[in-house]
C-alpha positions in Angstrom: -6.1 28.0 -22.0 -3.2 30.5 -21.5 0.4 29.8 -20.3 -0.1 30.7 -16.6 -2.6 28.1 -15.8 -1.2 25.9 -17.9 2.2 26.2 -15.7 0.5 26.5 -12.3 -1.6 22.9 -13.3 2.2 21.2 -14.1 3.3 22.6 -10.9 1.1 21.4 -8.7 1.8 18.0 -10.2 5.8 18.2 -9.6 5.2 19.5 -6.3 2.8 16.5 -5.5 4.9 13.9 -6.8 8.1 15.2 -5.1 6.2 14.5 -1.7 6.7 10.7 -2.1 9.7 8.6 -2.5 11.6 8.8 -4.2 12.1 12.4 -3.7 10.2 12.1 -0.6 9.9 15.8 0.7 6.4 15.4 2.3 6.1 19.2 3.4 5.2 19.7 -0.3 2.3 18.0 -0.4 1.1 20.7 2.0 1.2 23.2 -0.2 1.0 21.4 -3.3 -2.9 21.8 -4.7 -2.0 25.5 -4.2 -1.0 26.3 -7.6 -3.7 24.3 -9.4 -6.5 25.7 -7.0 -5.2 29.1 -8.2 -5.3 28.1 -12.3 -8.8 27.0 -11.5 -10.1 30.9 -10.6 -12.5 32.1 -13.1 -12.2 28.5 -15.2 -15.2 26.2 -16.1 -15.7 23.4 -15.1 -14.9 21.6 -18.2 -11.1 24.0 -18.5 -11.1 22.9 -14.7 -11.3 19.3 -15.5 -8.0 19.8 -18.1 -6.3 21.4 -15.9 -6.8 18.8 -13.2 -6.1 16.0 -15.8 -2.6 17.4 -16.9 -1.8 17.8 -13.1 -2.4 14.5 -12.5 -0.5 13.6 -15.5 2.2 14.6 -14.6 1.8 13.6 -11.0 1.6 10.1 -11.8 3.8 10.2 -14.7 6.5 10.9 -12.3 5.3 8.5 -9.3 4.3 5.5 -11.0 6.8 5.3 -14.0 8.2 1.9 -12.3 5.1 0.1 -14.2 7.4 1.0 -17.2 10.5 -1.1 -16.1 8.2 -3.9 -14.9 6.2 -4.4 -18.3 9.4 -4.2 -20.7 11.8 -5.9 -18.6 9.6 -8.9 -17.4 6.4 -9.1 -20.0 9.2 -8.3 -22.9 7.0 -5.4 -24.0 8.9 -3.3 -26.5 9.7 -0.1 -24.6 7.6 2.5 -26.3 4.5 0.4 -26.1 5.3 -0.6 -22.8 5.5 3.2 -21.7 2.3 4.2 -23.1 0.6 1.9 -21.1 2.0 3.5 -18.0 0.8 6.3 -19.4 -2.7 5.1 -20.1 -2.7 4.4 -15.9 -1.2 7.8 -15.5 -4.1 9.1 -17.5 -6.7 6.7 -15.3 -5.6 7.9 -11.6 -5.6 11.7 -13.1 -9.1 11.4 -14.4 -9.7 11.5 -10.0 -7.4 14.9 -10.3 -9.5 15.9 -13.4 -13.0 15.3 -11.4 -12.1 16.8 -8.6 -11.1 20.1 -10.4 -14.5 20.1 -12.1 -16.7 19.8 -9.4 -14.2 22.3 -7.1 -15.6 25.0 -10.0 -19.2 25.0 -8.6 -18.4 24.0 -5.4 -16.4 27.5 -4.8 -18.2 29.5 -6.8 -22.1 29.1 -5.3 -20.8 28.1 -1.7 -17.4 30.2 -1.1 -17.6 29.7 3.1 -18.4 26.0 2.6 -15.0 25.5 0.3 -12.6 24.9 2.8 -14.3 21.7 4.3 -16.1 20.7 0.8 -12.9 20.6 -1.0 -11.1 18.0 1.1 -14.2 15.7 1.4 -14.4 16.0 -2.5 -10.7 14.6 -2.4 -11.6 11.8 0.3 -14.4 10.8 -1.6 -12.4 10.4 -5.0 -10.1 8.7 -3.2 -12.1 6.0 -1.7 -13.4 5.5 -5.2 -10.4 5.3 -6.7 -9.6 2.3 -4.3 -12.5 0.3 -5.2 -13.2 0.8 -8.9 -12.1 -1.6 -11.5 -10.2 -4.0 -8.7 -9.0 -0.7 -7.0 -5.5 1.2 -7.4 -4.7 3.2 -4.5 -1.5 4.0 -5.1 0.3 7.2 -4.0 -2.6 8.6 -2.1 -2.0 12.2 -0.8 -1.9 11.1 2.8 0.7 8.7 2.5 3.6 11.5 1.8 3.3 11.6 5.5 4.3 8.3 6.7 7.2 9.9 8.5 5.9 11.8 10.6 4.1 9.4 13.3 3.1 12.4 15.5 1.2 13.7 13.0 -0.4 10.0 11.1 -1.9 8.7 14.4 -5.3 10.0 13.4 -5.5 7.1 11.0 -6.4 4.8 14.3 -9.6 6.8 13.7 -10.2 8.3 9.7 -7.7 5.9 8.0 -5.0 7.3 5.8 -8.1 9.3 3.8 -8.2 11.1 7.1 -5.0 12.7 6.4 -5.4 13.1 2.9 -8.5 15.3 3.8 -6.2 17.1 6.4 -3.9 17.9 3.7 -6.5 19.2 1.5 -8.1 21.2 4.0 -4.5 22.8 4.6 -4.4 23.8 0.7 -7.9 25.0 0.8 -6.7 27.3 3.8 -3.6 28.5 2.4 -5.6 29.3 -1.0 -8.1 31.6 0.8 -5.3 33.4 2.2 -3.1 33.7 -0.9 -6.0 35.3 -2.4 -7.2 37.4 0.5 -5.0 38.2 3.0 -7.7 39.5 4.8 -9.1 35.9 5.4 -8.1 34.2 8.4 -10.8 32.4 9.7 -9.7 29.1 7.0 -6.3 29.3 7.9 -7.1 30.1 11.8 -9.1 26.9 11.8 -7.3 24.5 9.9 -4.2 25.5 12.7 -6.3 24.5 15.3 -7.4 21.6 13.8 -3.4 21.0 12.9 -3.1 21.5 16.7 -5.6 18.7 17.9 -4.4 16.6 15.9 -0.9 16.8 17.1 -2.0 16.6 20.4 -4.1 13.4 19.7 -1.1 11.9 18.0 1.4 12.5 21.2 -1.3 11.1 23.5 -1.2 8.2 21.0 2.6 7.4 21.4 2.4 7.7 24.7 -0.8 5.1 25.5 -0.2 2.5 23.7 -0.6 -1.0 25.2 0.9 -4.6 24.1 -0.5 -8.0 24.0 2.9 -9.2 24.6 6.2 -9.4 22.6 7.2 -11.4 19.7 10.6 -11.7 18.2 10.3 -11.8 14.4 13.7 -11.8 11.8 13.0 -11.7 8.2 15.1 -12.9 5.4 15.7 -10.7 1.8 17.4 -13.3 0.0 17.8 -11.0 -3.0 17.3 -13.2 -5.9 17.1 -12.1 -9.1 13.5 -12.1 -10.9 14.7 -14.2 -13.6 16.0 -17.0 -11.8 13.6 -17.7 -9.5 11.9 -20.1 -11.9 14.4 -21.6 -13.4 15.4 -24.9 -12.5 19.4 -24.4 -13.1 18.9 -22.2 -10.4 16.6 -23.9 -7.8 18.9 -25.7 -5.5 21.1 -22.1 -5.4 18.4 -20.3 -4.4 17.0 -22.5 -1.6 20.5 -22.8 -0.5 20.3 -18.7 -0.2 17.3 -18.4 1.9 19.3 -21.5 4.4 22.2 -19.9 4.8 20.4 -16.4 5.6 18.1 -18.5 8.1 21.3 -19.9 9.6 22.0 -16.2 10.3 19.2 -15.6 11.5 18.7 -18.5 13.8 21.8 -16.6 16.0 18.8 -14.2 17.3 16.9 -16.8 18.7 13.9 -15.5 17.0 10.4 -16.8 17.7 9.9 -16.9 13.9 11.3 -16.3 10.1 10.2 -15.0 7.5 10.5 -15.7 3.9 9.4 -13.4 0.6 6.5 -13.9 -1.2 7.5 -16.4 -3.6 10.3 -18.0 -1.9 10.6 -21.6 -2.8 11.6 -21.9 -6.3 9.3 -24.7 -6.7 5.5 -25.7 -6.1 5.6 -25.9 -2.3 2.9 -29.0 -1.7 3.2 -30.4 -5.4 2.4 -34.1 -6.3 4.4 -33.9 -9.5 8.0 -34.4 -9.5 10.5 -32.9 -7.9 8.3 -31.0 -5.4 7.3 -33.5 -2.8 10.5 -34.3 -2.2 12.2 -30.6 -2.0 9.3 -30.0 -0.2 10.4 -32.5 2.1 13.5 -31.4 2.4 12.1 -27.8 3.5 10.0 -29.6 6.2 13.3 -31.3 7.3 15.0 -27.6 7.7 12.3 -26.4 9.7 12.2 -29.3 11.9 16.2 -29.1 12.4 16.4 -25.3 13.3 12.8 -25.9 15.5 12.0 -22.6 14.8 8.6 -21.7 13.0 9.0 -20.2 9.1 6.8 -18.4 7.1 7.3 -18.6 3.5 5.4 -17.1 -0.3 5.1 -20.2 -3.0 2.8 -20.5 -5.5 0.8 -23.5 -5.2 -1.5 -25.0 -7.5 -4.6 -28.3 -7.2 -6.3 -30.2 -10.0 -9.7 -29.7 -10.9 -11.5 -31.0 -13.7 -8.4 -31.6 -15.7 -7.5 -27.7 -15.2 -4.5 -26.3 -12.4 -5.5 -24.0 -10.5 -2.8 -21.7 -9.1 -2.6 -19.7 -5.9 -0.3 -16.8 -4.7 0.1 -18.3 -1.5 1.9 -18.0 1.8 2.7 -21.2 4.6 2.9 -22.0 8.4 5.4 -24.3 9.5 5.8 -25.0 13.0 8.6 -25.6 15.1 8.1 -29.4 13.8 8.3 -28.6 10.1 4.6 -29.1 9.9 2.0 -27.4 7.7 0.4 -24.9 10.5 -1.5 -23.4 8.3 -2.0 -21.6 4.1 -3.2 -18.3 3.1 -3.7 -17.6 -0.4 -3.7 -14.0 -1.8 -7.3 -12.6 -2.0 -6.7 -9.5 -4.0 -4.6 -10.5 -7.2 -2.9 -8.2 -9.5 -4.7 -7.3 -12.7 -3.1 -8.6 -15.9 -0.1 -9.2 -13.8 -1.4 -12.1 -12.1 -4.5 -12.7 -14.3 -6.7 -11.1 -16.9 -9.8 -9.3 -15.8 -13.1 -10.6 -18.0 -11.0 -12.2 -20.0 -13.5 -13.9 -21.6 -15.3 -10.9 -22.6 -13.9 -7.9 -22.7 -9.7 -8.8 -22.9 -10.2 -12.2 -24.4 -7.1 -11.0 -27.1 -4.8 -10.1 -24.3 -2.1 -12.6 -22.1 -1.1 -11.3 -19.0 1.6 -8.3 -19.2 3.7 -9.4 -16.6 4.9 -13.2 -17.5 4.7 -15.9 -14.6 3.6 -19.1 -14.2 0.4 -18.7 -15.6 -3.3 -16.9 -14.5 -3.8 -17.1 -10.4 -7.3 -17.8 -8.8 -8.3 -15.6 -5.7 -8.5 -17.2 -2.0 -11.1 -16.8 0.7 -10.4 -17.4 3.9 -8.4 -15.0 6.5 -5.8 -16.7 8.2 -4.8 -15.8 11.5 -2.4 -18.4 13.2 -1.0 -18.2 16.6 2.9 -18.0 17.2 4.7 -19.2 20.8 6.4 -16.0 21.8 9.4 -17.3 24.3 9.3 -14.4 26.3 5.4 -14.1 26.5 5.1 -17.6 27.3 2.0 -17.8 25.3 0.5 -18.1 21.8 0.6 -14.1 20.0 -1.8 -14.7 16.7 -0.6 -12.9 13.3 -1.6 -12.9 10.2 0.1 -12.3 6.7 -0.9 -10.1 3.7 1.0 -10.9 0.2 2.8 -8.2 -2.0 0.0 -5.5 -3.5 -2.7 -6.6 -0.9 -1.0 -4.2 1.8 -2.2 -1.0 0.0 -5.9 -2.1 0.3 -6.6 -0.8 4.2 -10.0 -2.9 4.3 -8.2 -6.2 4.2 -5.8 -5.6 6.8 -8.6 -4.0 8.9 -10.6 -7.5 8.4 -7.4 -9.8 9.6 -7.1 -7.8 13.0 -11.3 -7.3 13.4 -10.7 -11.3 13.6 -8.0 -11.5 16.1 -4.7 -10.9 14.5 -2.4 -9.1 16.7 0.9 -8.5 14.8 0.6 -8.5 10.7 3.3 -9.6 8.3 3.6 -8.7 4.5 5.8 -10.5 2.2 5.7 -9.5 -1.2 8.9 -9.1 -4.2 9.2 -5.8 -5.5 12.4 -6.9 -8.2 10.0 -6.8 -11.0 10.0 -2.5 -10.3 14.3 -2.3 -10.3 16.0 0.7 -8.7 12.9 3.2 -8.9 10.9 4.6 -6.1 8.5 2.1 -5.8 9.7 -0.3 -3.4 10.0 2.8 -1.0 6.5 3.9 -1.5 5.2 0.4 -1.2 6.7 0.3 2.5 5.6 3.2 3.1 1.9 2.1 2.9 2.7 -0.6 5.6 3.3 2.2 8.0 -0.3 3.5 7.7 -1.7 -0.4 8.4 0.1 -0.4 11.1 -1.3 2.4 12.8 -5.0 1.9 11.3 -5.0 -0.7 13.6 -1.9 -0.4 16.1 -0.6 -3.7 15.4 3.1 -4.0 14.1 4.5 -4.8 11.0 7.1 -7.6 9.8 7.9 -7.2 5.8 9.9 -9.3 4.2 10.5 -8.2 0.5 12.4 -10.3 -2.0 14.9 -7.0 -2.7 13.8 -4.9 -0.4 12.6 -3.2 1.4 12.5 -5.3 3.9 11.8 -4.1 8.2 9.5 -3.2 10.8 7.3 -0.9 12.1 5.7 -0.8 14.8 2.2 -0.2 16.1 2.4 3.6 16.2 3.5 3.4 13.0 7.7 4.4 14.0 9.8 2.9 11.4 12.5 0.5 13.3 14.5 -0.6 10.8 15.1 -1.3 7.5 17.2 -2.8 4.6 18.8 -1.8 1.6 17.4 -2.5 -1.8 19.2 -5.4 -4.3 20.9 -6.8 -1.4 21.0 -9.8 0.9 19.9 -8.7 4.5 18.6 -10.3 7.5 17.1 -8.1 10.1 15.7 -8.8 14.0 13.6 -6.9 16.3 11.4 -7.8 19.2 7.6 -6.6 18.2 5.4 -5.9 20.7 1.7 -7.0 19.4 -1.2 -4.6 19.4 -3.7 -4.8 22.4 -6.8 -3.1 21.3 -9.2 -2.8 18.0 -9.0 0.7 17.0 -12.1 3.0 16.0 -10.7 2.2 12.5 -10.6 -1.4 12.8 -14.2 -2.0 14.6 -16.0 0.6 11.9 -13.5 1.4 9.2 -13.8 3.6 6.2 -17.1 5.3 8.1 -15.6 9.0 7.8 -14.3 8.4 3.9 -18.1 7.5 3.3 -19.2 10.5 5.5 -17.2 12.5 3.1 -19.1 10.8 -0.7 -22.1 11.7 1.5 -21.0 15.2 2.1 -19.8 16.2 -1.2 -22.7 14.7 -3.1 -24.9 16.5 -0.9 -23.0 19.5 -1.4 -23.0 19.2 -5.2 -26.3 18.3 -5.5 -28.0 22.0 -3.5 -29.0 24.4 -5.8 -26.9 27.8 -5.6 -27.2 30.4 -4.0 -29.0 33.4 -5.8 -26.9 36.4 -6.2 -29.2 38.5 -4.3 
């Protein structure tokens, strides 16, 4: 393998990376598959699939190095083990860089004119996978560098955000074909009229937008620091925190508040000692301010002499009364249990230490909120922490009725790195999957709303105390992507098996 490609495949991966926070320059991610598409000229498949790999490498080595800070600070990993397994994920999510690369080989050598479409379905298709297989890490895909640019993302109401990873793809197949043949225009002709539809779907979009109503939502960052949110020397200072914030808050006149994930520093529901009675005292809080909270505690129930524990989020009403409980359906592998533990990992504990494994919940909670200036009910739902990357489950919480969707979630485990920033910015493509706004309350940060186009309103600081207000107005309609989904990113498997699977063209 000789310098050059070698270069052009590291490239590629700096210029991807640099296209989400923290660096955040989205414009390179237009143009960032351009160097490794070059390297791949005249390779094999298997040199292809290197190349690919150390692109991704280094892609993901720079994006998702948080998982470092997370594994030695709070599952008192020794550093140098704890970074090689941020490497081994770094090496997982490339192995989709690597495929693709291999199969782009063929693909552009025995069908050259059907490249420029066959190279972002590839991508869409590897990206679909990648958010299913083994629990599903969807982390940093290409289309999310754009979630800035709401003009441009409102095509997710129809594709999803693989939509505009395909878009982007399709750009750096285009501007490959011309790099190499000036005398080509008919990729980059047509991917600037595509470009131009789409801008002119997504100004249509922000202008026709309706409202079921509006709701005035504040929610609370209480800023607590990861390792005293369990300990009991610290549990009456912390839910004297989150008060005094809601005291704040309660100045708005807001129709509800919202708490982290993992606010109460105690079992909220517990039969053992202390917890009914501090839950009690929570109940008493809500019922003075009369003013609806939702709030993240773990819970756990007994069953056959085992506790089950649940990531889990609560209602209460206006009257301090349980409304209603979600509990976390997608949990966290080896964070908040141990895959096949039985089996395959029975040697390993969980990485991340907490209270102990977590069990999954089932139902999808949608509870209805009295908006004062509505004068009726507005329904809402809440997602908790990593669940707000996986753009099925939202989609299933508004195909059932939800009209405005909250995520609560408490990034302090990552410190000062970029992934709290990329984990909001995922919340912007929910929101405009299904054009319903979004409340987040985060722990740290970052904490805001967006709203159903998918326009970032406001937004806090990270490692700070902050209480923020806005008036929401809740989504009217079930987009194309919420009645039917992923249909295009499973359009494109189709495709590019299809594609892969002719026999080339003869020479002659």
């Amino acid at each position: 393998m000789d310098r050059r490609a070698l270069a052009l495949a590291v490239s590629s991966g700096l210029l991807l990376a640099a296209s989400f926070p923290a660096v955040d320059v989205s414009i390179l991610a237009w143009v960032g598959l351009v160097p490794l598409l070059l390297a791949l000229r005249t390779r094999t498949p298997q040199q292809a699939f290197w190349l690919g790999g150390l692109a991704g490498i280094v892609s993901f080595a720079a994006t998702i190095s948080w998982v470092t800070n997370s594994v030695h600070s709070y599952g008192r990993v020794p550093l140098l083990p704890a970074s090689g397994i941020t490497l081994l994920l770094c090496a997982y999510c490339a192995l989709y860089l690597a495929l693709f690369s291999a199969a782009a080989v063929p693909l552009r050598r025995d069908r050259p004119a059907l490249f420029f479409l066959a190279a972002p379905a590839l991508w869409t298709a590897l990206e679909l996978a990648r958010t299913y297989v083994f629990s599903g890490f969807p982390w940093a895909l290409l289309g999310y560098s754009q979630y800035r640019n709401p003009l441009l993302i409102q095509i997710a109401d129809i594709f999803g955000v693989y939509g505009m990873s395909f878009l982007i793809v399709l750009v750096n197949a285009a501007l490959l074909e011309l790099v190499e043949n000036r005398k080509q225009l008919r990729p980059v002709i047509s991917a600037a009229l595509i470009l131009a539809a789409v801008f002119a779907y997504g100004s249509y979009r922000l202008q026709h937008t309706g409202t079921a109503g509006n709701i005035t939502v504040s929610v609370v960052q209480g800023n607590i620091e990861q390792d005293r949110k369990w300990d009991p020397a610290y549990r009456s200072d912390v839910t004297a925190t989150y008060k005094r914030l809601t005291r704040k808050a309660l100045d708005e006149r807001p129709d509800l508040v919202i708490w982290p994930e993992t606010a109460t520093p105690f079992y909220f529901g517990g039969t053992d000692a202390p917890y009914p009675a501090l839950s009690e005292d929570l109940k008493r809080f809500v019922r003075s301010s009369r003013t609806p909270l939702l709030f993240g505690s773990a819970t756990y129930e007994r069953k056959d002499r085992r506790h089950l524990l649940r990531n889990s989020a609560f209602f209460l009403d206006g009257d301090g009364a349980v409304d209603d409980v979600y509990s976390k359906h997608h949990l966290v592998p080896f964070g908040e249990y141990v895959p096949l533990k039985d089996s395959l990992f029975f040697f390993m504990n969980k990485i991340v230490h907490g209270p102990g494994d977590f069990v999954p919940g089932s139902e999808y909670t949608v509870v209805g909120v009295r908006s004062a200036a509505a004068g009726t009910n507005i329904p809402f739902s809440t997602v908790i922490c990593y669940e707000i990357i996986f753009p099925d489950l939202v989609r299933e919480f508004v195909g059932r009725g939800a009209r405005v969707m909250t995520t609560i979630t408490n990034d302090a485990w990552f410190g000062r790195t970029g992934m709290p920033y990329q984990h909001f910015a995922m919340s912007v493509f929910r929101a405009v999957e299904n054009h319903v706004p979004v409340a987040r309350a985060a722990n740290t940060g970052v904490s805001g709303f967006i709203d159903a186009n998918g326009r970032i309103l406001e937004t806090s600081g990270i490692f700070t105390e902050a209480v923020l207000t806005r008036t929401l107005s809740a989504g009217a309609a079930k987009t194309f992507y919420t009645r039917y989904g992923d249909l295009f990113s499973y359009l494109c498997v189709l495709a590019s098996l299809t594609a892969l699977a002719l026999p080339a063209k003869s020479k002659k």
